[in-house]
Backbone as CSV, one residue per row, in Angstrom:
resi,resn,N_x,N_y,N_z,CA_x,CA_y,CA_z,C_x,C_y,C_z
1,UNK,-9.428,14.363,18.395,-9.641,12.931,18.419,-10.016,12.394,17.035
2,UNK,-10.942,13.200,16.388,-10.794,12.677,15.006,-9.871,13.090,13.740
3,UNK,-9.227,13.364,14.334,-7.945,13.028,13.180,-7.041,11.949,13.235
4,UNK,-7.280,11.600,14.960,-6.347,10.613,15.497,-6.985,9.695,14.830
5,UNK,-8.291,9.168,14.637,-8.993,8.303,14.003,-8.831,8.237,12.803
6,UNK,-8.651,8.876,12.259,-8.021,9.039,10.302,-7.079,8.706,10.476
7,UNK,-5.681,9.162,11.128,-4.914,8.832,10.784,-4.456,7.331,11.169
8,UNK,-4.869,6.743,12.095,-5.052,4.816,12.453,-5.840,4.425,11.218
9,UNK,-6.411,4.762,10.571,-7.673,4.498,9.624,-6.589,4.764,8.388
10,UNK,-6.067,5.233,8.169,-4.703,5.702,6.790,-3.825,4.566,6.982
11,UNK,-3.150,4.527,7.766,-1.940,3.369,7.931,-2.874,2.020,8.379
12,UNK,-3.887,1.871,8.428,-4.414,0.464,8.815,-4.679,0.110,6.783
13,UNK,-4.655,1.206,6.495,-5.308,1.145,4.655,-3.907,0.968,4.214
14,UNK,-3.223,1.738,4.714,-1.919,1.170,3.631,-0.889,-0.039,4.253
15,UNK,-1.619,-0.459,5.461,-1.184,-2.266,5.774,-2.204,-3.340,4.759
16,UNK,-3.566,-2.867,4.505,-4.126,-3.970,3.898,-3.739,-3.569,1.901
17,UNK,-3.563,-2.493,1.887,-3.050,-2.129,0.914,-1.274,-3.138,0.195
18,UNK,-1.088,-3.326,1.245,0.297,-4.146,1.259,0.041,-5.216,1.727
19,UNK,-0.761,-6.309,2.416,-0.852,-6.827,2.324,-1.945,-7.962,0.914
20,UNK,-2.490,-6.948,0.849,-3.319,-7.400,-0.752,-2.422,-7.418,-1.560
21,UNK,-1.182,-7.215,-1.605,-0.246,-7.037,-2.821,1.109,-7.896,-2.854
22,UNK,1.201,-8.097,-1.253,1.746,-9.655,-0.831,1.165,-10.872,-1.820
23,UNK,-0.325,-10.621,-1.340,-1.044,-12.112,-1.872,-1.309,-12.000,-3.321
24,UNK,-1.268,-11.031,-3.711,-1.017,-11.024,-5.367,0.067,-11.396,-6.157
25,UNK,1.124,-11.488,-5.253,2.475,-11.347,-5.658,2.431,-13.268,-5.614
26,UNK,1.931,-13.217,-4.439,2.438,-14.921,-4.321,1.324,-16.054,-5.214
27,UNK,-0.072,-15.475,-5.198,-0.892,-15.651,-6.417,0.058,-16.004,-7.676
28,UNK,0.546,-14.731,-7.766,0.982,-14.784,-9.431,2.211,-15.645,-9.050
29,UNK,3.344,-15.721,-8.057,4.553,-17.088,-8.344,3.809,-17.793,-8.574
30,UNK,2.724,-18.723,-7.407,2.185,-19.713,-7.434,2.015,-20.345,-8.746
31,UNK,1.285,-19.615,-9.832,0.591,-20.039,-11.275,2.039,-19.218,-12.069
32,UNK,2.949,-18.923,-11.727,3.964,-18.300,-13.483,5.106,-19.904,-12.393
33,UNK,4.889,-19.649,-11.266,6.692,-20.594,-11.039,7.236,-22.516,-12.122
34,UNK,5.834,-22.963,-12.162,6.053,-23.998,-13.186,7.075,-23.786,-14.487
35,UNK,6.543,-22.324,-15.189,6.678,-22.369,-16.457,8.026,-21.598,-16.366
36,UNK,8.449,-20.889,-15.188,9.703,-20.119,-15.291,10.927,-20.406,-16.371
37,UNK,11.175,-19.463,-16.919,12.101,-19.806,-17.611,11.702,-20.386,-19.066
38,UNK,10.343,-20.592,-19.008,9.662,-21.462,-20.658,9.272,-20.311,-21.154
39,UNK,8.675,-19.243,-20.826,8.359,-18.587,-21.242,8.230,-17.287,-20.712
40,UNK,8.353,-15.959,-21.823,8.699,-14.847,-21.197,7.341,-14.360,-20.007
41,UNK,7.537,-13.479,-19.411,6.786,-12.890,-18.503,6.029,-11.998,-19.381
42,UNK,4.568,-12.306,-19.369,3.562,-11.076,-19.714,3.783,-9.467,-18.952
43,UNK,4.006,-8.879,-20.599,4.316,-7.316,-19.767,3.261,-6.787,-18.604
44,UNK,1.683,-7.320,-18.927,0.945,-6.652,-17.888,1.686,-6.930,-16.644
45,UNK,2.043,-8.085,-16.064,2.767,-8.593,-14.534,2.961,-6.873,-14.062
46,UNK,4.352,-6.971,-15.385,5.292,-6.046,-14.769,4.585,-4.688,-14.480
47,UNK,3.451,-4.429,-15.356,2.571,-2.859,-15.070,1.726,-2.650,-13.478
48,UNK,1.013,-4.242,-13.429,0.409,-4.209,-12.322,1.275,-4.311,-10.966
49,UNK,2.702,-4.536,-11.070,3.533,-4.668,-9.591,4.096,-3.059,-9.978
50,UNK,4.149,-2.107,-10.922,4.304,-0.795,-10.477,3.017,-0.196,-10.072
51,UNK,1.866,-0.593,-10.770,1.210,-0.198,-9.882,0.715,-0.009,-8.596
52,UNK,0.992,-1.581,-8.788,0.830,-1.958,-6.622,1.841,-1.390,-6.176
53,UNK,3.080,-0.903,-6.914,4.175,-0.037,-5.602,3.753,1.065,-5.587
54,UNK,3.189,1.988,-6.670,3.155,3.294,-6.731,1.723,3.453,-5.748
55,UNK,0.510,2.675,-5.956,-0.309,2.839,-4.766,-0.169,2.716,-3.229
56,UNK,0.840,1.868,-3.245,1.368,1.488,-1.566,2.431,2.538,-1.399
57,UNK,3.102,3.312,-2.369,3.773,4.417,-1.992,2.998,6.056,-1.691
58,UNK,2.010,5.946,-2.680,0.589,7.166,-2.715,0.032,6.995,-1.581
59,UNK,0.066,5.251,-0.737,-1.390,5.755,0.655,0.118,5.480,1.748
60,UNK,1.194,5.585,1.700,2.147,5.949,2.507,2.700,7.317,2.531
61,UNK,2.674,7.823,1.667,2.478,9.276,1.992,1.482,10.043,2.433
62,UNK,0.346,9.522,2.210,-1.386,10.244,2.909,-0.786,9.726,3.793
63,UNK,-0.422,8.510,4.799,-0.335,8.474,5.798,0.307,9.127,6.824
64,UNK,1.407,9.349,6.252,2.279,10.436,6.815,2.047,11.664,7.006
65,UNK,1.029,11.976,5.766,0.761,13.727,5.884,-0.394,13.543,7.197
66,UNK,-1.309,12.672,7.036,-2.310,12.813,7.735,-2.068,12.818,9.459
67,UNK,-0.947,11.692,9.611,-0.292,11.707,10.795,0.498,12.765,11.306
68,UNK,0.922,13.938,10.505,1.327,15.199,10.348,0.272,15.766,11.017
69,UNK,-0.488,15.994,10.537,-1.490,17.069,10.858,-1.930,16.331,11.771
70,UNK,-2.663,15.099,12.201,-3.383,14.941,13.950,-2.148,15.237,14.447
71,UNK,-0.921,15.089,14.640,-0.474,15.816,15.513,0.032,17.335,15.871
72,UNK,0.142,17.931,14.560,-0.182,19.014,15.077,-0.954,19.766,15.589
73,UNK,-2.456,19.247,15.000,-3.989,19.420,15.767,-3.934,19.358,17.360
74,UNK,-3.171,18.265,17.698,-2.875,17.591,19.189,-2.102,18.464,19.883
75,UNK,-1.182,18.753,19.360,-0.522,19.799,19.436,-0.902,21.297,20.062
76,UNK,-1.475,21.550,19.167,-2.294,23.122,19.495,-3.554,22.358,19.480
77,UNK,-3.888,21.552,20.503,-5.067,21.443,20.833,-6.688,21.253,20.282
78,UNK,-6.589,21.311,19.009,-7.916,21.916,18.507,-8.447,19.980,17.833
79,UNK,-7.889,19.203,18.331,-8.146,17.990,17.877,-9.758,17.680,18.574
């Protein structure tokens, strides 16, 4: 049972994980969409949206592994 709980607890982290990165995303149109096109895009943008993919891709794989293992726990019982 507690792995089953980690692993709801993993994918509930990498929904707010993605959703925090929604509202960052639309944050940043909101304040760059005026000037589009006036001026180039600050390289940080572009560092912090690989970052936000590569973290929402890092807690989507814990999620998966973790959901791996409660069920195999479940599995052979020892959950």
């Amino acid at each position: 049972m507690k792995m089953v709980i980690l692993a709801i607890t993993a994918w509930v982290l990498t929904g707010v994980i993605a959703l925090l990165g929604v509202s960052a995303g639309s944050t940043i149109w909101f304040y760059m969409e005026p000037v589009v096109d006036t001026v180039p895009d600050p390289a940080s943008y572009h560092v912090a949206a690989a970052a936000g993919f590569l973290a929402l891709f890092l807690s989507s794989v814990v999620s998966v592994g973790v959901t791996v293992q409660a069920a195999r726990c479940n599995a052979s019982g020892k959950a």
